[in-house]
C-alpha positions as CSV (number, residue, x, y, z in Angstrom):
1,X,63.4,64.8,108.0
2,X,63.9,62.6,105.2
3,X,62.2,62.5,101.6
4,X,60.6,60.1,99.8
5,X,60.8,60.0,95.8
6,X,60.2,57.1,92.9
7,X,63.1,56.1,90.7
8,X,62.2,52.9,88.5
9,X,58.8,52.0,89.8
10,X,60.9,52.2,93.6
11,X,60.7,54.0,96.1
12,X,63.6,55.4,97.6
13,X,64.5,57.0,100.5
14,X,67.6,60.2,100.8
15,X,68.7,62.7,103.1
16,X,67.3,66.0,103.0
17,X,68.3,67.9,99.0
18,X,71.1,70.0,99.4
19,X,70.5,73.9,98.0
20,X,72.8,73.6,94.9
21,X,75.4,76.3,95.2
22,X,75.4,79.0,92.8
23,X,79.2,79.3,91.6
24,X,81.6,82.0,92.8
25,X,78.9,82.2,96.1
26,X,80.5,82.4,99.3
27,X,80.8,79.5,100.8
28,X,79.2,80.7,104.2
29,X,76.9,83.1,102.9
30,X,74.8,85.3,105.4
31,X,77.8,86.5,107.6
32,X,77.2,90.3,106.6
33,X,79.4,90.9,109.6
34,X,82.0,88.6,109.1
35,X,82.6,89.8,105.4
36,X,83.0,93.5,105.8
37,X,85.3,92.7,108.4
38,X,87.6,90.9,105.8
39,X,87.0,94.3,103.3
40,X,87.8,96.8,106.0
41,X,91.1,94.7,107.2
42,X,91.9,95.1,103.6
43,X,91.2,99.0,103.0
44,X,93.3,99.3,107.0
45,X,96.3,97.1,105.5
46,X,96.3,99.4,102.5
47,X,96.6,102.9,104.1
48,X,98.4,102.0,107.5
49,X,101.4,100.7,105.0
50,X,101.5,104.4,103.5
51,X,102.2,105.7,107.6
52,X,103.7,102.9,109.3
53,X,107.0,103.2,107.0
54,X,107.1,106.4,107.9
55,X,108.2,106.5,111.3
56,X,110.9,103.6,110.4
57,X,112.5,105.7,108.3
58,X,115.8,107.0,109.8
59,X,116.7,103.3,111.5
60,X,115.8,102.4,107.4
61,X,118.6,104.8,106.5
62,X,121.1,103.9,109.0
63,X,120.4,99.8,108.1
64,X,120.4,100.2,104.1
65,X,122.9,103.5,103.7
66,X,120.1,105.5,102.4
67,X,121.2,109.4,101.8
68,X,118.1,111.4,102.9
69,X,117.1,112.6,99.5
70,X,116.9,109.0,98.1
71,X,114.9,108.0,100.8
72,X,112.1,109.4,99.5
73,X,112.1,106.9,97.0
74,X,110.7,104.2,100.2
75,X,107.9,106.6,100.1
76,X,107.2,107.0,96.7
77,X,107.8,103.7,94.6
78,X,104.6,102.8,96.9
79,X,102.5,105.7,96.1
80,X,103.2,106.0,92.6
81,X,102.7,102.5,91.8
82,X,99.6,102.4,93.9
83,X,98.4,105.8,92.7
84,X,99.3,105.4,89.3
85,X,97.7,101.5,88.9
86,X,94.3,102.5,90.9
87,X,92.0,103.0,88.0
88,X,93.4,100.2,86.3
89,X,92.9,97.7,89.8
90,X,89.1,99.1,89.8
91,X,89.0,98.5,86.2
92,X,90.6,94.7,86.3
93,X,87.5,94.1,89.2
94,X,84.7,94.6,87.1
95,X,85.9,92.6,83.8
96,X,87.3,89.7,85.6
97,X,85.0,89.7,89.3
98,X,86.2,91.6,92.2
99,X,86.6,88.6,94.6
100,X,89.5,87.0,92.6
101,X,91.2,90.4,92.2
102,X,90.6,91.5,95.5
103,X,92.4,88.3,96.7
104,X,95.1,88.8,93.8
105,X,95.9,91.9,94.9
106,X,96.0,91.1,98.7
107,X,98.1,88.2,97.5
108,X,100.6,90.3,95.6
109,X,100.8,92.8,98.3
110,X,101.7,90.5,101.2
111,X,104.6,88.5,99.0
112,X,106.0,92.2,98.6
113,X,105.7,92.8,102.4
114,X,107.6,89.6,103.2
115,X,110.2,90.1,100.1
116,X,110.3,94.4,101.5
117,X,111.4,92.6,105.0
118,X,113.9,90.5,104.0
119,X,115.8,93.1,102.0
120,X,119.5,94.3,102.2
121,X,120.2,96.5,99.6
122,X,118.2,99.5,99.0
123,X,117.0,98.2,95.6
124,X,115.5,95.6,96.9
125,X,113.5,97.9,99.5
126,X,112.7,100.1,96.8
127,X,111.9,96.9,94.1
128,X,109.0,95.4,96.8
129,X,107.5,98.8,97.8
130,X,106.4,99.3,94.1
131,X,105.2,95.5,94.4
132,X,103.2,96.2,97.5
133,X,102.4,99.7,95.4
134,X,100.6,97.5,92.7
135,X,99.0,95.4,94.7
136,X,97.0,97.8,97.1
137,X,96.1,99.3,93.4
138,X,94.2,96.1,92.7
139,X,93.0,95.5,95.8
140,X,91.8,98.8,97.7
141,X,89.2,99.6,95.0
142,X,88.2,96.2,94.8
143,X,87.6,96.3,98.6
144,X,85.3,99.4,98.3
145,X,83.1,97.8,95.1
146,X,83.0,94.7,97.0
147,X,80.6,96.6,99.5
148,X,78.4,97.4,96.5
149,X,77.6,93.5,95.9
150,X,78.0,92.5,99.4
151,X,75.6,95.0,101.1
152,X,71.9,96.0,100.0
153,X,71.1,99.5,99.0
154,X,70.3,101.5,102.0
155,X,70.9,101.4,106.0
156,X,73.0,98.2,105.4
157,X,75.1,100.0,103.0
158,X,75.8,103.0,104.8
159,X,76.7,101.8,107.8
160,X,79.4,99.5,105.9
161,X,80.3,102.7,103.8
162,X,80.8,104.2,107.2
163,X,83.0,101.7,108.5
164,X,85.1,101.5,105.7
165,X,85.7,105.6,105.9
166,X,86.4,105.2,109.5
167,X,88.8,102.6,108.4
168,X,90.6,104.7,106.1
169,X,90.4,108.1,108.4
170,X,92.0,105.6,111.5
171,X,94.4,104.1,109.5
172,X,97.0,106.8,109.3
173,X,96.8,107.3,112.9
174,X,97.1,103.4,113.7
175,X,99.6,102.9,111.4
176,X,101.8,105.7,113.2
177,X,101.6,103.9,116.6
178,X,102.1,100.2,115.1
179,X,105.1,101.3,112.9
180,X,106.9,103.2,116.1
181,X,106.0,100.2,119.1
182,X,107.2,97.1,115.7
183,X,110.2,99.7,114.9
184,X,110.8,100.3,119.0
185,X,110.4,96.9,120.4
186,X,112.0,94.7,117.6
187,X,113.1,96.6,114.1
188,X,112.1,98.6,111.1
189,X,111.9,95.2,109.0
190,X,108.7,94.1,111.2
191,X,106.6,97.4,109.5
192,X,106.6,94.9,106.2
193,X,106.5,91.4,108.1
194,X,103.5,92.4,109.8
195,X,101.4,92.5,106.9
196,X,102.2,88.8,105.8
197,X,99.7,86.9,108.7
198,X,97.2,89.6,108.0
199,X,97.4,89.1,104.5
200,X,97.4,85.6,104.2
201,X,94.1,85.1,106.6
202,X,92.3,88.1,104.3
203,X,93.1,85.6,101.6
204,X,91.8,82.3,103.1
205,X,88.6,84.5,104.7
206,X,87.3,85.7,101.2
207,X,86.0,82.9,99.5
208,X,84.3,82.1,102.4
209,X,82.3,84.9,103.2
210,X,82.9,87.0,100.3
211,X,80.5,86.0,97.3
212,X,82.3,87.0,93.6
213,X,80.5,89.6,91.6
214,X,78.9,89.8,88.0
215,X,81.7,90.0,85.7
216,X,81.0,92.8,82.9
217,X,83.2,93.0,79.7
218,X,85.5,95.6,79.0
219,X,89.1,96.6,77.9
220,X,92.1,96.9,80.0
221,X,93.4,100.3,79.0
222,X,97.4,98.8,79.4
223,X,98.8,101.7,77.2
224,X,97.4,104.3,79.7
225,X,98.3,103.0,82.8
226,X,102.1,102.3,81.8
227,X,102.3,105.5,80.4
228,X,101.0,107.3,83.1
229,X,102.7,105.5,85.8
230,X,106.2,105.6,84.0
231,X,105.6,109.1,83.0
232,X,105.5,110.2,86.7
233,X,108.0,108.1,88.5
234,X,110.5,109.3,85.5
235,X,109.4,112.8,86.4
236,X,109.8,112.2,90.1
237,X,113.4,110.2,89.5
238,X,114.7,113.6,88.0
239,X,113.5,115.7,90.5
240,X,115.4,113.2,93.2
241,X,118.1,113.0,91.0
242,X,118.4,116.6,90.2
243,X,118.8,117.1,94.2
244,X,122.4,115.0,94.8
245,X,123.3,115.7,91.2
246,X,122.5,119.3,90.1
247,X,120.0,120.2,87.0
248,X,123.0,119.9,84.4
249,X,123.1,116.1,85.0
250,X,122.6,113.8,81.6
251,X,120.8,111.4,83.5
252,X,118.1,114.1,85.0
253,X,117.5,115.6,81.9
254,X,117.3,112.5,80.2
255,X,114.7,111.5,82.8
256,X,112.9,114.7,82.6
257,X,112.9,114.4,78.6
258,X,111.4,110.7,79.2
259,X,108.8,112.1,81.5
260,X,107.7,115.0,78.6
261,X,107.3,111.9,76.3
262,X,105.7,109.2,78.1
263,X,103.0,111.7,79.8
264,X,102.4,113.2,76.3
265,X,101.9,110.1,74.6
266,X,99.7,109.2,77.8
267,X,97.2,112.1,76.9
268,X,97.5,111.5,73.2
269,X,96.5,107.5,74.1
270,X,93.6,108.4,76.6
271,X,92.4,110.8,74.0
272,X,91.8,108.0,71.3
273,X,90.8,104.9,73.7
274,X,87.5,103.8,73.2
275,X,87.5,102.7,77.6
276,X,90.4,104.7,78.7
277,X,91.7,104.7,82.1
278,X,91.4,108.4,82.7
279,X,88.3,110.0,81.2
280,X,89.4,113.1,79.6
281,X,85.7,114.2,79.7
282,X,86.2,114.4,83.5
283,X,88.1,117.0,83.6
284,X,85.8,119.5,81.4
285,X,83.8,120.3,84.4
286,X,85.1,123.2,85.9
287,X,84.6,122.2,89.7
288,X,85.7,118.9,89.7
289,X,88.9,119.9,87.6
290,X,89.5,121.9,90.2
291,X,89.4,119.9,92.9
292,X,91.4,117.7,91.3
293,X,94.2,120.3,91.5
294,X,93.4,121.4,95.1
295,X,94.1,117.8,95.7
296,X,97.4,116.9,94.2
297,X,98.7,120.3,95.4
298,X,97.5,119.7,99.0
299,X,98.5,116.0,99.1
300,X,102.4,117.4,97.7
301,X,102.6,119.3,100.8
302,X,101.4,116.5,103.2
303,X,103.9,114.2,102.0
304,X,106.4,116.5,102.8
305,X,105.1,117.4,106.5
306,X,105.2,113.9,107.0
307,X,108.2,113.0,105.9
308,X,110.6,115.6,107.0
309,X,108.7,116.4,110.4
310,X,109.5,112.4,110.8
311,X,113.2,113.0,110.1
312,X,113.7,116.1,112.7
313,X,111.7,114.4,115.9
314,X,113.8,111.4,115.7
315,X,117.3,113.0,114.5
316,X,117.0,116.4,116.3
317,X,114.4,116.1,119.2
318,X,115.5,112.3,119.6
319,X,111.8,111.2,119.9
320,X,111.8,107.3,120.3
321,X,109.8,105.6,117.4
322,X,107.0,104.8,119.6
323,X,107.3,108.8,121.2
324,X,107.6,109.6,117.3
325,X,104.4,107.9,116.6
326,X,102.4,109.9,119.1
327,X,103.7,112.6,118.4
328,X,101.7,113.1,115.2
329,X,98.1,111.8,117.0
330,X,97.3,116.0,117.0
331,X,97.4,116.4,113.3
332,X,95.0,113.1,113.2
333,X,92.5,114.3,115.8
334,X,92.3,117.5,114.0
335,X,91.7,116.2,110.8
336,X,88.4,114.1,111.9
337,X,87.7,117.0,113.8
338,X,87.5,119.1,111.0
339,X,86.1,116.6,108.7
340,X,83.1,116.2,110.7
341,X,82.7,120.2,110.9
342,X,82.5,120.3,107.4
343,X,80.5,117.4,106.6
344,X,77.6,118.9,108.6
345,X,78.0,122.4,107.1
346,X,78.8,121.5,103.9
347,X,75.2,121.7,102.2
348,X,74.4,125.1,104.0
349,X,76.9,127.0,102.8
350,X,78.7,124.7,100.1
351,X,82.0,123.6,99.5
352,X,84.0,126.9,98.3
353,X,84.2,128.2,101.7
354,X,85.7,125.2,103.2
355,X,88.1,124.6,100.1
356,X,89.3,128.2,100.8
357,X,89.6,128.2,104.5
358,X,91.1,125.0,104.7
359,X,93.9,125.8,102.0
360,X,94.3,128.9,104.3
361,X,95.3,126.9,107.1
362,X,97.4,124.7,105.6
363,X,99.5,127.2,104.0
364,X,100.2,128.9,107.5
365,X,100.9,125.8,109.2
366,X,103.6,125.0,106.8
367,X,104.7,128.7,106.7
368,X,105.0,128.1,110.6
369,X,106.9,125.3,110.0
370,X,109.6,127.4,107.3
371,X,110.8,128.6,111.4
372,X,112.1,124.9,112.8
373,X,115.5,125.1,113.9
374,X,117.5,122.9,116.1
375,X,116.5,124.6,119.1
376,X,112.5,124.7,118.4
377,X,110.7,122.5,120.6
378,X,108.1,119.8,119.6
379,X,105.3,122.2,121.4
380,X,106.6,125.5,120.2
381,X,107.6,124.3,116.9
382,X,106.3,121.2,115.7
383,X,102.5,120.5,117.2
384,X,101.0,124.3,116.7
385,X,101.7,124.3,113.1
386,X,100.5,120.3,112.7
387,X,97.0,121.6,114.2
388,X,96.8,124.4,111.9
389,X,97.8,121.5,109.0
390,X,95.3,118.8,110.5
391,X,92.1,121.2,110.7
392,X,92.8,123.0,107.0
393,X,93.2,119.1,105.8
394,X,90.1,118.1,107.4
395,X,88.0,120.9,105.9
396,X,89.0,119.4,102.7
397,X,89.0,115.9,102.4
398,X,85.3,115.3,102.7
399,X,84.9,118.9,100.7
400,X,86.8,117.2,97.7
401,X,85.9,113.8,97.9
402,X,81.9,115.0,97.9
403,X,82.8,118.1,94.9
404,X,84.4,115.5,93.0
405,X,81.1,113.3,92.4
406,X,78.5,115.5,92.7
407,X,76.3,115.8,89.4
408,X,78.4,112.5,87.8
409,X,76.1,110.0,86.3
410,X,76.3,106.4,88.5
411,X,78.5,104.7,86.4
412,X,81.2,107.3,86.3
413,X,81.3,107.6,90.1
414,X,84.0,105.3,90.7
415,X,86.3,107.3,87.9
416,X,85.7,110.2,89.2
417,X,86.5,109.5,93.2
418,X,89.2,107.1,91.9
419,X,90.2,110.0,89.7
420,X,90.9,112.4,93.1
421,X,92.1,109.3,94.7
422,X,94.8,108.9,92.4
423,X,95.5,112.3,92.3
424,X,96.1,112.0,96.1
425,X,98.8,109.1,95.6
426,X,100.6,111.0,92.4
427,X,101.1,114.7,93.6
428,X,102.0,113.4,96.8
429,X,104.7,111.5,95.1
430,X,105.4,114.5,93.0
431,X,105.6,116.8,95.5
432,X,107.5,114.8,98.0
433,X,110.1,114.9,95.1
434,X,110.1,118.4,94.5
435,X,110.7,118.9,98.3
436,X,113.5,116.8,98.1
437,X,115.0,118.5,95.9
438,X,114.9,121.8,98.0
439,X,116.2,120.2,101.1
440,X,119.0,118.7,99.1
441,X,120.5,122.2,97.7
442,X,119.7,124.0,100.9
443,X,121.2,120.7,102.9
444,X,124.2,121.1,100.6
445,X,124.8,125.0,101.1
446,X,124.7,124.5,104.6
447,X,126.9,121.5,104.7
448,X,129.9,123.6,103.2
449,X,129.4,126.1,105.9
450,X,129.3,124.0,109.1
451,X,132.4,121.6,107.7
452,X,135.0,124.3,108.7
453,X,134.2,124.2,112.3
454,X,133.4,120.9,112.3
455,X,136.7,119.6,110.7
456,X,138.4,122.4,113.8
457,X,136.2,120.9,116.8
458,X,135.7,116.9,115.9
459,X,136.7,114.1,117.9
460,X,138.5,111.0,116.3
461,X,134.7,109.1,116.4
462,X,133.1,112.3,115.0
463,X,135.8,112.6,112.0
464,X,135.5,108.4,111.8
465,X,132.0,108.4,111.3
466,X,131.7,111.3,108.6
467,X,134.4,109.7,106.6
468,X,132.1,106.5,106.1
469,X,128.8,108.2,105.8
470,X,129.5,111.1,104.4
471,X,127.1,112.6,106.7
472,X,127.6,115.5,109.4
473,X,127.4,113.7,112.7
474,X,126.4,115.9,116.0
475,X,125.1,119.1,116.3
476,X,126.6,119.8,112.6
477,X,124.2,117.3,111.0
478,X,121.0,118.8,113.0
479,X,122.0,122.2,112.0
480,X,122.4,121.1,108.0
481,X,118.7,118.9,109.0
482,X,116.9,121.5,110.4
483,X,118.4,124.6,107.5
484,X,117.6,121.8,104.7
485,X,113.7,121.2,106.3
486,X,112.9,124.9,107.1
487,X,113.9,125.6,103.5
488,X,111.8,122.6,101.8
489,X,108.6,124.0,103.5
490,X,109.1,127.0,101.6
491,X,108.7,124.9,98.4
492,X,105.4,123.8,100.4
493,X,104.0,127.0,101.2
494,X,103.7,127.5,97.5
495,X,102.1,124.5,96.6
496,X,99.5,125.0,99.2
497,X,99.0,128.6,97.5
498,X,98.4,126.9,94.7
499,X,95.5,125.1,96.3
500,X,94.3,128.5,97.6
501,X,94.2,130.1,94.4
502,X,92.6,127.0,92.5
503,X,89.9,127.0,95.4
504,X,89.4,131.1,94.9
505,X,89.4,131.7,91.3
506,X,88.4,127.7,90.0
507,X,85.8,126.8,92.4
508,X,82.5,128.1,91.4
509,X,79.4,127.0,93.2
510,X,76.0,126.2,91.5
511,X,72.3,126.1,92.9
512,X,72.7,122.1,91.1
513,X,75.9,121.8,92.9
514,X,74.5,122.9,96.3
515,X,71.4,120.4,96.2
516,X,73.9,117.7,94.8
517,X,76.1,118.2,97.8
518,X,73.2,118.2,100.3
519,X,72.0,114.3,98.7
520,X,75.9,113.5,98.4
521,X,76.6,114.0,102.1
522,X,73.6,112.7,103.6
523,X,74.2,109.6,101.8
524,X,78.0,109.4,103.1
525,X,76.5,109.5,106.9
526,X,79.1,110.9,109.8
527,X,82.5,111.8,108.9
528,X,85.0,109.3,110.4
């Protein structure tokens, strides 16, 4: 069809007027599909990275010279860069559009990834997690407000609300499986190079089908987030440091003394801010606070399960990676299990029960788990006290995550479930450290023991390879694994009593709260 208009007295003929684009549109708008596909490979980038390290991490150790207590520090310069930086990535979206910092962030994260799989020195390993840390911080909030301005209010928007939890439930489990079949069938470095592709076509798919949101002014609150952040990973660095060097050490004191300063100056800072990062005010209700602490207490145990269960099936039960990655499918299954339990049950009877209960079963999982020894089985002594872990877990995570914004006015949603998001990433951090530390005197004591009999029964290879590692080979370094583990989960019990006592005496359940929760979860839709 073609258009006829006068210019001059003329007439003249044109193609058909093109609809002038509005700036920062996508460029092919009115691919709903297409577009949560690019936020949901985002959000699934994000969380498999936190899992698929995991079961890389002994050939990481062997290929770097990591000792076992410092190899923590693969785990947490991610999550305490990436917890630590959250509220400040959600923050950066609004003030400057959430497109360009979603892409920023997936930019930043896949240059780590590739830097991360080319490294060979630990430093460097450690230098591009906390790079790939900071940039899932600016893009995994992004992702999830993306669906806000992407999606209309209503069916639409649930069902992409429900694909992106599904997304983040699956993505520990996938990341399990892709880390043990990349680690199996070429090498730990592919659990980092397999984000680059991924990354990059995220990147070149956004502008396309992605349109940018409003941008509203604000402050960045730089003071609070570096304070914060640095505050915790010098806390964590002592703990680590306190493990291999003892608690007399100048440089773990010194760190610990930095920690009392920087997270002190952090409250003073968020106390006077006029947009601070963390919202003090948060934390006044009695409920969420609580939650809060249920959180980073259960998320320091979890860590740990992860991580050292990882270390014994490999080292002691000689799991394959791929064997390694199955292995922990259980704990997954039970944790949607039981978060759809309590998702449908949660407005009847209310979140205390749940927060309880679960916390219950955690702490006897991992007090099940204080009795691994080098002869336990996977069945006998690994997957019954995973279940018990996976279903006390699952009661909680949708229990939380619902507790935490119930009876918060719109606009301080997102600080309040990036609030118990963050506190997921730091006391996992935090208590992974602590843990460490525990394995590492326990590790020690039982070193000392088993190197009389293994300096009297040693073969030439045996003696060879424990001069350069340092490390007990054989049945001698299983027994001082296995003693050093058994002991950590001690340290574990305790912090999941700590969640049981915060969800007994903290928790307190209104009528408000009950009718909150029943709105909250219908909104949320089935559990993933």
């Amino acid at each position: 069809m073609r258009h006829y208009f006068t210019l001059g007295g003329s007439s003249v003929t044109s193609p058909q007027l093109a609809k002038p684009r509005i700036p920062g549109a996508a460029h092919r708008e009115g691919r709903p599909g297409v577009a949560l596909a690019v936020i949901a490979a985002c959000q699934l980038m994000v969380v498999l990275d936190a899992t698929i390290v995991n079961i890389a991490l002994p050939h990481i150790q062997d290929a770097l010279s990591f000792s076992t207590t410092d190899l923590s520090w693969v785990l947490s310069s991610y999550t305490l860069t990436f917890g630590g930086l959250l509220l400040l990535g959600g923050r950066a979206g609004d003030i400057l559009g959430r497109r360009r910092v979603f892409m920023a962030g997936i930019l930043l994260f896949t240059l780590a990834s590739l830097l991360g799989g080319f490294a060979q020195e630990p430093w460097q390993l450690l230098a591009a997690r906390a790079l790939q840390g900071v940039g899932g911080a600016i893009a995994s909030p992004t992702a999830l407000a993306l669906i806000t301005t992407t999606f209309a209010e209503g069916p639409q928007r649930n069902r992409a609300f429900g694909v992106f939890a599904a997304v983040s439930a699956g993505g520990g489990a996938i990341g399990l499986l892709t880390g043990g079949m990349l680690t199996e069938w070429l090498n730990w470095r592919w659990v980092l190079f397999v984000n680059v592709p991924i990354g990059v076509l995220i990147a070149v798919l956004a502008p396309l089908y992605i349109t940018e949101s409003e941008r509203h002014p604000g402050r960045f609150d730089l003071a609070g987030a570096l304070t914060s952040t640095g505050g915790m990973a010098s806390l964590v660095y002592g703990f680590i440091r306190a493990s291999e060097n003892g608690w007399r050490d100048a440089l773990t004191l010194g760190s610990f003394a930095t920690a009392v300063v920087l997270l002190a100056l952090f409250a003073l800072v968020e106390s006077r801010a006029r947009e601070p990062i963390t919202p003090l005010r948060m934390f006044a209700d009695r409920n969420r606070a609580g939650t809060y602490l249920i959180m980073l207490s259960l998320a320091a145990a979890m860590f740990g399960m992860f991580f050292f269960i990882v270390q014994f099936v490999q080292n002691v039960l000689d799991f394959s990676p791929i064997r390694s990655g199955f292995a922990f499918l259980p704990v997954t299954v039970a944790i949607v299990t039981a978060a759809g339990l309590s998702q449908r049950l949660l407005p009847r009877f209310g979140p205390k029960p749940f927060m309880v209960l679960g916390s219950t079963l955690v702490g006897c999982g991992l007090a099940w788990l204080t009795f691994i020894r080098t002869d336990s089985s996977y069945v006998s002594g690994v997957l019954g006290p995973m279940l018990l872990f996976g279903f006390g877990m699952g009661l909680n995570f949708v229990t939380l995550t619902l507790t935490a914004v119930s009876g918060v006015a719109p606009k301080e949603a997102g600080a309040a479930s990036g609030l118990l998001n963050a506190s997921q990433q730091v006391g996992g951090s935090l208590g992974l450290s602590i843990l460490v530390t525990v394995f590492g005197t326990a590790s020690r004591t039982e070193a000392e023991k088993q190197v009389p009999d293994f300096m009297a029964h040693a073969d030439p290879g045996q003696l060879a390879a424990f001069k350069e590692t340092g490390r007990l080979p054989g049945a001698w370094g299983h027994e001082v694994l296995a003693q050093g583990i058994s002991t950590a989960f001690l340290a574990a019990v305790a912090m999941a009593a700590l969640a049981l006592l915060s969800a007994t005496l903290v928790i307190r359940v209104r009528k408000s709260d009950l009718e909150a929760l029943n709105g909250a979860a219908a909104e949320a839709g089935p559990a993933a």
